[in-house]
ROGUFI-315706 format. One record per residue: residue number from 1; residue in three letters; x, y, z of N, C-alpha, C, CB in turn. Coordinates in nm, 4 decimals, decimal comma, m for minus. Glycine has a CB too. Layout:
residues N
nuke num=NUM	residuo=ALA	n_X=X	n_Y=Y	n_Z=Z	ca_X=X	ca_Y=Y	ca_Z=Z	c_X=X	c_Y=Y	c_Z=Z	cb_X=X	cb_Y=Y	cb_Z=Z
...
This chain:
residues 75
nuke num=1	residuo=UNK	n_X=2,6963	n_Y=0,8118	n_Z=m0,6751	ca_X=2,5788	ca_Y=0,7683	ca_Z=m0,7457	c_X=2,5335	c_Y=0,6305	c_Z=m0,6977	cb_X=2,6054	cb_Y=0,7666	cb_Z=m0,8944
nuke num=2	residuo=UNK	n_X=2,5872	n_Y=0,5411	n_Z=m0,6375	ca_X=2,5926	ca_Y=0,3851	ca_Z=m0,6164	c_X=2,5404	c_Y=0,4236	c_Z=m0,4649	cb_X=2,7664	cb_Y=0,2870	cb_Z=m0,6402
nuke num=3	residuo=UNK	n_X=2,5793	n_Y=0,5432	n_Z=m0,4177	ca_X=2,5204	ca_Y=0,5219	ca_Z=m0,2230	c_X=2,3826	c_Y=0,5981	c_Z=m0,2857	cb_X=2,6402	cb_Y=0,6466	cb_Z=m0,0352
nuke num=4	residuo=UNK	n_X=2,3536	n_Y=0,6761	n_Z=m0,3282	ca_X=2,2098	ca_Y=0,7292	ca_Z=m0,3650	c_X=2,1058	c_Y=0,5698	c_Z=m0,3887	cb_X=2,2258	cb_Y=0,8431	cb_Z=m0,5389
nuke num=5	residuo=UNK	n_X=2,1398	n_Y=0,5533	n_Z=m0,5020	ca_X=2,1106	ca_Y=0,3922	ca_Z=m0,5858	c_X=2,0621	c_Y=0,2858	c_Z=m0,4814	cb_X=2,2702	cb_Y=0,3168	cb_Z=m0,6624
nuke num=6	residuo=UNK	n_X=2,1824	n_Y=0,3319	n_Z=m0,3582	ca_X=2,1573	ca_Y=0,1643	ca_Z=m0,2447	c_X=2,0340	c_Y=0,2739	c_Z=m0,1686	cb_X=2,3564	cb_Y=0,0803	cb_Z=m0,0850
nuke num=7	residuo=UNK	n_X=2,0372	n_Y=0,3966	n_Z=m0,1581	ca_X=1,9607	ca_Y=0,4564	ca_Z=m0,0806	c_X=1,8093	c_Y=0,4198	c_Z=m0,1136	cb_X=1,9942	cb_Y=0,5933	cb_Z=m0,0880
nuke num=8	residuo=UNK	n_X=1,8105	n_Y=0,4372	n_Z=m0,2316	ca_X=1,6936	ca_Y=0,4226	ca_Z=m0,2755	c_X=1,6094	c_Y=0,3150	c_Z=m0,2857	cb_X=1,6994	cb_Y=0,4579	cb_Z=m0,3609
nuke num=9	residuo=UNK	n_X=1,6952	n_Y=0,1989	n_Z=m0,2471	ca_X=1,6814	ca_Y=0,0530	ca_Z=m0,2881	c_X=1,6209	c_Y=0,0147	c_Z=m0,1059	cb_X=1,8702	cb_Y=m0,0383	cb_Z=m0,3614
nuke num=10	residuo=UNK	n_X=1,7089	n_Y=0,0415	n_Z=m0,0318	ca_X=1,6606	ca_Y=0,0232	ca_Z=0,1285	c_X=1,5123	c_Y=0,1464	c_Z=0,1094	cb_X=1,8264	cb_Y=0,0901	cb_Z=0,2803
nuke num=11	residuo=UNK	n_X=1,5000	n_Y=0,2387	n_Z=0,0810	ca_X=1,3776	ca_Y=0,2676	ca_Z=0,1137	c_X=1,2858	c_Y=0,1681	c_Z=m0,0164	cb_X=1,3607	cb_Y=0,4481	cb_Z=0,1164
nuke num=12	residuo=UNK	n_X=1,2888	n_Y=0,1493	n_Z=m0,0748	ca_X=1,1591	ca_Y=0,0807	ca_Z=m0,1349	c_X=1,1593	c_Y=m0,0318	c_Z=m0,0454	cb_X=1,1606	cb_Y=0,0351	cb_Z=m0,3026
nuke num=13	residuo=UNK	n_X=1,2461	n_Y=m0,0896	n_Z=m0,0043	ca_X=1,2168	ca_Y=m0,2499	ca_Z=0,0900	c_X=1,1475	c_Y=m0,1696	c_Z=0,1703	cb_X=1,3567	cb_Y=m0,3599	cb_Z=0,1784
nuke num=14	residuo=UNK	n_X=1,1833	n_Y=m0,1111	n_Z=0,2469	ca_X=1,0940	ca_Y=m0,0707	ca_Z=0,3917	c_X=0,9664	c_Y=m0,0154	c_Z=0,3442	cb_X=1,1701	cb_Y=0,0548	cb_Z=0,4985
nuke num=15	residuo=UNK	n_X=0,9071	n_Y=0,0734	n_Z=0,2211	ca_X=0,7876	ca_Y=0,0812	ca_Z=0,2007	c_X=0,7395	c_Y=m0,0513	c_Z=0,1746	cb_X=0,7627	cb_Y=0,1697	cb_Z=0,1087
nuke num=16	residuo=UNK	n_X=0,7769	n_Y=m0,1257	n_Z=0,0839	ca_X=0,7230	ca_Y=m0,2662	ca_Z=m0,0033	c_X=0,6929	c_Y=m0,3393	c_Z=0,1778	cb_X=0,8941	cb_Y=m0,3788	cb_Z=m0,1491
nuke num=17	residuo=UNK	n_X=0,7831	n_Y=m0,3394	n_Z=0,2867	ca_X=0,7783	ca_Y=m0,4193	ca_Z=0,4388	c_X=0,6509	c_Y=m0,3720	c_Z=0,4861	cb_X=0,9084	cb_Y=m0,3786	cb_Z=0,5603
nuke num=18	residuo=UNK	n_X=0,6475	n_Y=m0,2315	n_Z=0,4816	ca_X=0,5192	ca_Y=m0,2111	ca_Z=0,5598	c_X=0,3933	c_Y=m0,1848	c_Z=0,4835	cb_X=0,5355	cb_Y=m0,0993	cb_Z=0,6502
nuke num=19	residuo=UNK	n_X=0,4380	n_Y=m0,2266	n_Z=0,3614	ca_X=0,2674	ca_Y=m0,1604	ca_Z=0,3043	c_X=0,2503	c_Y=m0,3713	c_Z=0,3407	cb_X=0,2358	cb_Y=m0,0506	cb_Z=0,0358
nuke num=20	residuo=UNK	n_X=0,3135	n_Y=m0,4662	n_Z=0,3121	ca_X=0,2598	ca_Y=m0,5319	ca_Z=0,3746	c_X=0,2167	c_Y=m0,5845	c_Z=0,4872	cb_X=0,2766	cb_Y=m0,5603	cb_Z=0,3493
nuke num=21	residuo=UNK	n_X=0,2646	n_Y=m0,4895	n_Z=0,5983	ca_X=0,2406	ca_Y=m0,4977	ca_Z=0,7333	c_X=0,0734	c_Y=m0,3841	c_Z=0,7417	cb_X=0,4072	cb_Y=m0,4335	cb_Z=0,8293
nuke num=22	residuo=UNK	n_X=0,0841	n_Y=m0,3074	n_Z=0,6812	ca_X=m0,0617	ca_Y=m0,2543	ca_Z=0,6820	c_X=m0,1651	c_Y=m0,3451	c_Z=0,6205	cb_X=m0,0700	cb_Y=m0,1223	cb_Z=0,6067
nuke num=23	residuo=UNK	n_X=m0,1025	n_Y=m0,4154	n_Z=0,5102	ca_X=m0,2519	ca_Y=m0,4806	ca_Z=0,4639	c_X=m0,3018	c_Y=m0,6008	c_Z=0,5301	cb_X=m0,2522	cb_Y=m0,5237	cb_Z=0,3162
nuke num=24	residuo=UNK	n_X=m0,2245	n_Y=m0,6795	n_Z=0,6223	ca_X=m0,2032	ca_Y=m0,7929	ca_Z=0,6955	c_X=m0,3069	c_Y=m0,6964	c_Z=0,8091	cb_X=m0,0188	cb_Y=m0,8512	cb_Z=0,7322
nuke num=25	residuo=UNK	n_X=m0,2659	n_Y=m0,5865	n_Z=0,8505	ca_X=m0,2981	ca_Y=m0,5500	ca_Z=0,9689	c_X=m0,4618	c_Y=m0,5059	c_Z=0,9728	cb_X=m0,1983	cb_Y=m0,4410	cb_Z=1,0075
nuke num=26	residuo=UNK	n_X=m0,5031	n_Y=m0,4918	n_Z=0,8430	ca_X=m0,6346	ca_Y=m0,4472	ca_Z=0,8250	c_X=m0,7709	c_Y=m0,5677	c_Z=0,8576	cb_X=m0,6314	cb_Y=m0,3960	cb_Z=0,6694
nuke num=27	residuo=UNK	n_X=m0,8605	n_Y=m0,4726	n_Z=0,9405	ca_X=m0,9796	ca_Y=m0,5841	ca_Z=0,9017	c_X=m1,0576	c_Y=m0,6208	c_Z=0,7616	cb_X=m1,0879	cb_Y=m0,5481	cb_Z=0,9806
nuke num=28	residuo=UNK	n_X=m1,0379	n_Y=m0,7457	n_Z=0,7100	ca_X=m1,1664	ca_Y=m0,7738	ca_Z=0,5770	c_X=m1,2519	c_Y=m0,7298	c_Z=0,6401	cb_X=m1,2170	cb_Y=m0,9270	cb_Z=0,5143
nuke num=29	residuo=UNK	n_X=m1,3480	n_Y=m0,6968	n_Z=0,5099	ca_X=m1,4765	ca_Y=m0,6417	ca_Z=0,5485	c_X=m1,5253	c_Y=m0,7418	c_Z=0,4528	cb_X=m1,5149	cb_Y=m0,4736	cb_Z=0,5314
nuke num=30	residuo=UNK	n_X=m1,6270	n_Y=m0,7367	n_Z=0,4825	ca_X=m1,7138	ca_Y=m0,9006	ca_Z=0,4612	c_X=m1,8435	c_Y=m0,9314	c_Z=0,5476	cb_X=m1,6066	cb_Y=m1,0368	cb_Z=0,5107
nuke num=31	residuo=UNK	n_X=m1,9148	n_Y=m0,9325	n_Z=0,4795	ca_X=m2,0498	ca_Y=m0,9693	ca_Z=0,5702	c_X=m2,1392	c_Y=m1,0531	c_Z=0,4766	cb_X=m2,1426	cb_Y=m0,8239	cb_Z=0,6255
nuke num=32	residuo=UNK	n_X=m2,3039	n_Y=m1,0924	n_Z=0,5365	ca_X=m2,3460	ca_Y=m1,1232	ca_Z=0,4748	c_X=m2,4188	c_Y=m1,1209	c_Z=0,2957	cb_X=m2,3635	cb_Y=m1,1241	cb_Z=0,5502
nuke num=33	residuo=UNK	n_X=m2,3989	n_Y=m0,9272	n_Z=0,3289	ca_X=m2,4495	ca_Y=m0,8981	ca_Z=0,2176	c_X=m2,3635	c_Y=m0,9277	c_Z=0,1178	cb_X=m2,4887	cb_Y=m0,7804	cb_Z=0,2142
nuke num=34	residuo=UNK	n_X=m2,2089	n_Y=m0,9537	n_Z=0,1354	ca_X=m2,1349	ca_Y=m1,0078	ca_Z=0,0038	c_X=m2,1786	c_Y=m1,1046	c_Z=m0,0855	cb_X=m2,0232	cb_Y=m1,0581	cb_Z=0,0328
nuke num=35	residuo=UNK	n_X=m2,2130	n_Y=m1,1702	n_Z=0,0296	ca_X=m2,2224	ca_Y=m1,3055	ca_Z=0,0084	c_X=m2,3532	c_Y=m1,3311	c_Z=m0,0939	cb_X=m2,2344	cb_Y=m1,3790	cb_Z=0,1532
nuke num=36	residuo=UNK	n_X=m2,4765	n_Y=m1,2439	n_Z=m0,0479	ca_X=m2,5990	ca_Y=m1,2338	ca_Z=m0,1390	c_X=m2,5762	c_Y=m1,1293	c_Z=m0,2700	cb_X=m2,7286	cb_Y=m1,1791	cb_Z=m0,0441
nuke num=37	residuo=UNK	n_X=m2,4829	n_Y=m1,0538	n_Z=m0,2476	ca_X=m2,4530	ca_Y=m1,0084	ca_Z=m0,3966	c_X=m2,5704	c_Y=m0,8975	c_Z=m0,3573	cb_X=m2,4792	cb_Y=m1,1377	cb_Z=m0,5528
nuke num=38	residuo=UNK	n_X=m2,5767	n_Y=m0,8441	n_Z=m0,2732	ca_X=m2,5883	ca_Y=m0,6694	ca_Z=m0,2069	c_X=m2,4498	c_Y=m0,5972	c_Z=m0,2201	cb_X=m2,6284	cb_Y=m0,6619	cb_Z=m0,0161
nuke num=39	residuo=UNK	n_X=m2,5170	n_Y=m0,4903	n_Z=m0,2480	ca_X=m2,3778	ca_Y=m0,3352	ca_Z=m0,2786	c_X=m2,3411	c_Y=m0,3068	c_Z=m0,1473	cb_X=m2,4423	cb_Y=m0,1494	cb_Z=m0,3568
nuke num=40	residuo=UNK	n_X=m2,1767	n_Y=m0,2860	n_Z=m0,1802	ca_X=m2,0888	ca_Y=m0,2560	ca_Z=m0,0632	c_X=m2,0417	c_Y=m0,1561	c_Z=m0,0880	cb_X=m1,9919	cb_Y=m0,3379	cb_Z=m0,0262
nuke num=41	residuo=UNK	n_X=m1,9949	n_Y=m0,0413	n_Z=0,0055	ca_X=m1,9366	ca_Y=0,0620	ca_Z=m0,0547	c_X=m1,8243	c_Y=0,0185	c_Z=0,0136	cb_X=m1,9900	cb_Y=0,2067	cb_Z=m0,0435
nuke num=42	residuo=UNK	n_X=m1,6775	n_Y=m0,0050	n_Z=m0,0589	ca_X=m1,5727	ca_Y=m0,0546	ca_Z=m0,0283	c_X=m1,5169	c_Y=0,0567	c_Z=m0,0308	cb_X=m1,5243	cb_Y=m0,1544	cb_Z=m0,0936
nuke num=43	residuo=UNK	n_X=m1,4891	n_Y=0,2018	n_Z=m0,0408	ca_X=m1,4613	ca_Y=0,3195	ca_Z=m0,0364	c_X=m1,4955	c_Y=0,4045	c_Z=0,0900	cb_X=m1,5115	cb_Y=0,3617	cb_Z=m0,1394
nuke num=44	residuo=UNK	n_X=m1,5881	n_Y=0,3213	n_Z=0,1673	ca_X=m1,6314	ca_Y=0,4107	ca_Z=0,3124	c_X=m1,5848	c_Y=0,3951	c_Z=0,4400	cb_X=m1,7608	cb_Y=0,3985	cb_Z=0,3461
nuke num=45	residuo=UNK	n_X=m1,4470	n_Y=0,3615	n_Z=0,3975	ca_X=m1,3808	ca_Y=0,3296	ca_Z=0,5311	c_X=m1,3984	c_Y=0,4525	c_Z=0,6656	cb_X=m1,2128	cb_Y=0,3106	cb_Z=0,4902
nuke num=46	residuo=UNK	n_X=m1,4010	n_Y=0,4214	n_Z=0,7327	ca_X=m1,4107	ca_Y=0,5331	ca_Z=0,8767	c_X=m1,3456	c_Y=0,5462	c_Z=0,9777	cb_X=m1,5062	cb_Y=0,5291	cb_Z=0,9471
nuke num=47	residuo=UNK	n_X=m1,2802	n_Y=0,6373	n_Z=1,1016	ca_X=m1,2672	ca_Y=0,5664	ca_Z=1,1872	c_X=m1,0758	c_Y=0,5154	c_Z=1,1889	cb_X=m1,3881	cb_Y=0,4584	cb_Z=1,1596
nuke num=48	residuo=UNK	n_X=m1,0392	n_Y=0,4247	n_Z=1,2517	ca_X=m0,8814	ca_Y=0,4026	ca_Z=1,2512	c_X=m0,9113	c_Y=0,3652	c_Z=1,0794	cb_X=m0,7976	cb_Y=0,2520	cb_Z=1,3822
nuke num=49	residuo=UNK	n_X=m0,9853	n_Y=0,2788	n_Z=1,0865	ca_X=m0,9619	ca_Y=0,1223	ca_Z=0,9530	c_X=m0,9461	c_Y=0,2276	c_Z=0,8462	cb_X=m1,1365	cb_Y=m0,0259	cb_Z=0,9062
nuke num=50	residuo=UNK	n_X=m1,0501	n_Y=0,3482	n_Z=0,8143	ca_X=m0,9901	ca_Y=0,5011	ca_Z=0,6989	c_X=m0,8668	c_Y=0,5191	c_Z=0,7396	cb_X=m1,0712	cb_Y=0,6754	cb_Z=0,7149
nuke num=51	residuo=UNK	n_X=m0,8447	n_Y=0,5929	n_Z=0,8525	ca_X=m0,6722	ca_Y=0,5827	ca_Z=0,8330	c_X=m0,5589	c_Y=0,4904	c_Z=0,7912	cb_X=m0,6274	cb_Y=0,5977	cb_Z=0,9305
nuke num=52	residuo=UNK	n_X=m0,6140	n_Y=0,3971	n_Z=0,8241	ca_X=m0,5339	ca_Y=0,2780	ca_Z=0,7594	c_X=m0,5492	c_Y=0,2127	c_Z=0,6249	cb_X=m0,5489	cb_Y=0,1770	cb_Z=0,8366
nuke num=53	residuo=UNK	n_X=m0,6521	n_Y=0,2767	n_Z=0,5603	ca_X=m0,6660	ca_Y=0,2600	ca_Z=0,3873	c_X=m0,6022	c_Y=0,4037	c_Z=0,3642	cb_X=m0,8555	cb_Y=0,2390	cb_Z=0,3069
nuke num=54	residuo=UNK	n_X=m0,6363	n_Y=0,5170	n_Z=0,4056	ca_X=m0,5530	ca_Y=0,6199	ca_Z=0,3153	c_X=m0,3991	c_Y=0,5671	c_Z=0,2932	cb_X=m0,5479	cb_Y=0,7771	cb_Z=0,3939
nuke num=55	residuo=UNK	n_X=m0,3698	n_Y=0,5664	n_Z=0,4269	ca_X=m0,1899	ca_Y=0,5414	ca_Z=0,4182	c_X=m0,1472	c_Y=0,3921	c_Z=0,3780	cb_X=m0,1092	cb_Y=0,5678	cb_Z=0,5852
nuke num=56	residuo=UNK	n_X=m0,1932	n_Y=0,3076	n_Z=0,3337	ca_X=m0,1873	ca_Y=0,2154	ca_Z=0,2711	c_X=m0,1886	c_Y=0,2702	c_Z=0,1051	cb_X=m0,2923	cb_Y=0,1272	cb_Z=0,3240
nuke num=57	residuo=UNK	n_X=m0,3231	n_Y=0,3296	n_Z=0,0435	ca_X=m0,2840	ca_Y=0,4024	ca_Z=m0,0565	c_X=m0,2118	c_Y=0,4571	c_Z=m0,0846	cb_X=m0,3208	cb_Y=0,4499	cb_Z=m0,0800
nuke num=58	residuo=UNK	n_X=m0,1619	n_Y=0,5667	n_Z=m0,0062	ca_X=m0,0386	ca_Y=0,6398	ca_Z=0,0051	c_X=0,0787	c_Y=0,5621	c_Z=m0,0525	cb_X=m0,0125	cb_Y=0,6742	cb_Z=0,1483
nuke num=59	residuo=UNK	n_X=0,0980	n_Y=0,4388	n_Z=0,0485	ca_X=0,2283	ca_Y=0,4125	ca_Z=0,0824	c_X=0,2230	c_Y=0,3223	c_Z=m0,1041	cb_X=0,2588	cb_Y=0,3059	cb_Z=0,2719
nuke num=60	residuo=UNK	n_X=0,1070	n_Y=0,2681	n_Z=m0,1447	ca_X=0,0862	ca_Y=0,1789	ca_Z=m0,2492	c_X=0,1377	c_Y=0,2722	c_Z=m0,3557	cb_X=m0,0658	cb_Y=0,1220	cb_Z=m0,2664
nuke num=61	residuo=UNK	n_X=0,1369	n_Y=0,4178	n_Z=m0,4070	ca_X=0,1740	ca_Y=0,5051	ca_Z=m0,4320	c_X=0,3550	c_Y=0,5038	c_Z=m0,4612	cb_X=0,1122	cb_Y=0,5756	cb_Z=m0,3381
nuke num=62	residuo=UNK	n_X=0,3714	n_Y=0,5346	n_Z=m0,3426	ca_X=0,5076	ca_Y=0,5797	ca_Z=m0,2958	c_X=0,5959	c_Y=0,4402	c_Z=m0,3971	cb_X=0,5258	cb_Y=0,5763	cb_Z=m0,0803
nuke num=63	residuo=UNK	n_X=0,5434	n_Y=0,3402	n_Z=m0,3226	ca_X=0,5789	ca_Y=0,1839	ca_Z=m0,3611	c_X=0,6065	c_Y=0,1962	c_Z=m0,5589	cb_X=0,4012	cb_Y=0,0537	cb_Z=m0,3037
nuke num=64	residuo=UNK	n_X=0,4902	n_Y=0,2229	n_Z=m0,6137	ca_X=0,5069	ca_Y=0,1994	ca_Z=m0,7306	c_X=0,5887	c_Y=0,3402	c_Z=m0,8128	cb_X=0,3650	cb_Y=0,1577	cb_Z=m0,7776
nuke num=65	residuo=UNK	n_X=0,5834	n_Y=0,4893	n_Z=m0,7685	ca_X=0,6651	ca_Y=0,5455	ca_Z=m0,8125	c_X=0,8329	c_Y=0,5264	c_Z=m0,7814	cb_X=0,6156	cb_Y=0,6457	cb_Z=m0,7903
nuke num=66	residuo=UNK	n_X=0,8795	n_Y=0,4370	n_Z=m0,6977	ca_X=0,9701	ca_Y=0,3832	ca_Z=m0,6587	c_X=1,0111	c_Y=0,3111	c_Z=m0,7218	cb_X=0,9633	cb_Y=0,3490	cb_Z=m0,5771
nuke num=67	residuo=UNK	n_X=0,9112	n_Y=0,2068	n_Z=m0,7667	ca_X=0,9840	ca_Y=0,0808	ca_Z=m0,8967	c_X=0,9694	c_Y=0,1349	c_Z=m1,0073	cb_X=0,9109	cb_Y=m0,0780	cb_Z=m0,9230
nuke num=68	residuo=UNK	n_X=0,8570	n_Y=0,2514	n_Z=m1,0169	ca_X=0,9484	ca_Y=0,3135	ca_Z=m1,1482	c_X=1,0884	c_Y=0,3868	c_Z=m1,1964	cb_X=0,8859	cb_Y=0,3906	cb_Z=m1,1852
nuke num=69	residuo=UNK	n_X=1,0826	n_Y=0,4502	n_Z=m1,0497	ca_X=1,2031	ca_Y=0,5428	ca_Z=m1,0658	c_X=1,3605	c_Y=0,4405	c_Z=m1,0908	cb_X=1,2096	cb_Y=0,6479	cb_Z=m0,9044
nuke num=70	residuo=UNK	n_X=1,3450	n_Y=0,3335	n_Z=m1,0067	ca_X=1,4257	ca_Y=0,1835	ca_Z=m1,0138	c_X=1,4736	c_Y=0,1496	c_Z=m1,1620	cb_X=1,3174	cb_Y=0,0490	cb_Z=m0,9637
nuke num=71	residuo=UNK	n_X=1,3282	n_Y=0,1307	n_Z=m1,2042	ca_X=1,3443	ca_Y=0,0669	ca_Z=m1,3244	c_X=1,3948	c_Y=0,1495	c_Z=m1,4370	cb_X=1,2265	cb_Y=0,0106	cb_Z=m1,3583
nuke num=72	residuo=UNK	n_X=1,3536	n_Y=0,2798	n_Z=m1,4323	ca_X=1,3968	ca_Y=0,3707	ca_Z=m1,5165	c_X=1,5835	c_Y=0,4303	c_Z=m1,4713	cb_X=1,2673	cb_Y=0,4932	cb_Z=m1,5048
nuke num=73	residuo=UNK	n_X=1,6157	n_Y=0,3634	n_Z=m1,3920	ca_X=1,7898	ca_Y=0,4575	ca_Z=m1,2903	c_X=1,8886	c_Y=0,4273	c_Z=m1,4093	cb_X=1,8827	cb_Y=0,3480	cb_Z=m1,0833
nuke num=74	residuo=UNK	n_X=1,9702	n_Y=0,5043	n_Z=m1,4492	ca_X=2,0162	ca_Y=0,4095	ca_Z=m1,5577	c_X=2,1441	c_Y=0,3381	c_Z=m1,4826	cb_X=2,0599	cb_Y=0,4953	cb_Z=m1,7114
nuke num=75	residuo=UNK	n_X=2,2163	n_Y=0,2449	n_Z=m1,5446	ca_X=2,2995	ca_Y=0,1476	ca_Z=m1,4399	c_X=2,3993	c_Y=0,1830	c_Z=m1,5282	cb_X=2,2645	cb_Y=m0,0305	cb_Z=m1,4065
């Protein structure tokens, strides 16, 4: 039960490692129209930068059913 427990513990680091290596890795989007308070559709990613918001979601996912499952393990 304790090697499952550590199992589980090395994979949340390595999701929690790379979901911050995806969000580091992403371009802001940002232009002028932010700035004037024009509508952005922050949902229309395309292209690599969509692939790299789905699996960021994904992984943001994975991440938090993980610290639940954590928090809920009984010790």
């Amino acid at each position: 039960m304790d090697f499952l427990y550590t199992l589980v513990i090395l994979l949340y680091l390595g999701v929690a490692g790379l979901l911050v290596y995806l969000v580091l890795v992403q371009e802001p989007r940002q232009g002028a129209g932010d700035l004037m308070g024009a509508s952005t559709d922050l949902f229309s990613a395309r292209g690599v930068t969509g692939g790299l918001y789905r699996l960021t979601v994904v992984l943001g996912v994975v991440f938090a059913a993980l610290a639940l499952l954590i928090g809920l393990w009984p010790r």
